[in-house]
C-alpha positions in Angstrom: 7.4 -106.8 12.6 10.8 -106.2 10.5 12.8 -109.5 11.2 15.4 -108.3 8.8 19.0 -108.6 11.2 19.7 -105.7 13.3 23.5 -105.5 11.7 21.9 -105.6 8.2 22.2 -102.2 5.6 18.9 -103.2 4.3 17.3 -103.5 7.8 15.9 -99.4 7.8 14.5 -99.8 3.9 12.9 -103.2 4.5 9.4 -101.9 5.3 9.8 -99.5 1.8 11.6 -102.2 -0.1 8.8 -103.0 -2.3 7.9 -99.4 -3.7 12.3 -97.8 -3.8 13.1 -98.5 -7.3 16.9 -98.2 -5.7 15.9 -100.6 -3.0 15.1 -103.4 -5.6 18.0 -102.9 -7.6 20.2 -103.3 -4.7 17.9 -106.5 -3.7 18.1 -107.7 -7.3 22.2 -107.5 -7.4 22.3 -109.1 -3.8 20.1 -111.7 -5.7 22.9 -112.2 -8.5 25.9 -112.4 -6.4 24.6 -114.7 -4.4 23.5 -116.6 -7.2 27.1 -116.3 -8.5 28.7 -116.8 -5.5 26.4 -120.5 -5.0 27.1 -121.4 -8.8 30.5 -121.1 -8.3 31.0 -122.9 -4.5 29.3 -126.1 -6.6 31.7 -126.3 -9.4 33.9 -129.0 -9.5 37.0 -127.5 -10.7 36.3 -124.3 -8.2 36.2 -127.1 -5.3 39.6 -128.9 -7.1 41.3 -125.3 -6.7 41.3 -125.8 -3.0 41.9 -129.7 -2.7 45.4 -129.0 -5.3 46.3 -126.3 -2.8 46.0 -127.8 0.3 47.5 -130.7 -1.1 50.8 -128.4 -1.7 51.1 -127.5 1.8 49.4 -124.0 1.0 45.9 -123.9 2.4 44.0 -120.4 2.1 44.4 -118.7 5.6 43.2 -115.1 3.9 40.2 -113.0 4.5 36.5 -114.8 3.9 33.0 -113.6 3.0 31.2 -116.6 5.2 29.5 -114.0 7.5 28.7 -111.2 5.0 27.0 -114.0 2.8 24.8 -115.3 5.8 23.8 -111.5 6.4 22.8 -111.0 2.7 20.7 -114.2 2.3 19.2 -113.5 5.5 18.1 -109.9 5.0 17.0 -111.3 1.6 14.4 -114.0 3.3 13.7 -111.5 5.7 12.1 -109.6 2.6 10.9 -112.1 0.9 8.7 -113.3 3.8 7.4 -109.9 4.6 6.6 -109.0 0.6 4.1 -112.3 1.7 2.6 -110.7 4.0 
């Protein structure tokens, strides 16, 4: 059973991900940007970026990433649990 999400890229390639030298390269980047992306949400003067700007009246109100990010660490479980197969 593929329990990668239904609205994820990597869903079709999930049963081949293992043997597609391209497929792991693109799992291996999601892999770094998300490791990035984590690293950077837990440093203190990232966070203090934010506080200082709401505290000046100018809270971000722009685009965000929240949902692409759940997608990519899901699909990423999704493949780690079926390489345990």
């Amino acid at each position: 059973m593929n329990n990668t999400p239904t609205n994820s890229p990597m869903r079709d390639n999930a049963d081949n991900s293992s043997s597609d030298p391209l497929m792991l390269a693109v799992v291996e980047a999601a892999r770094g940007l998300v490791g990035k992306l984590e690293a950077i949400h837990a440093n203190e003067e990232y966070k203090s970026v934010w506080t200082l700007s709401h505290i000046h009246g100018s809270p971000y109100k722009g685009p965000t990433y929240e949902k692409e990010l759940k997608t990519t660490l899901a699909a990423l479980a999704a493949l780690d649990a079926k390489q345990k197969l």
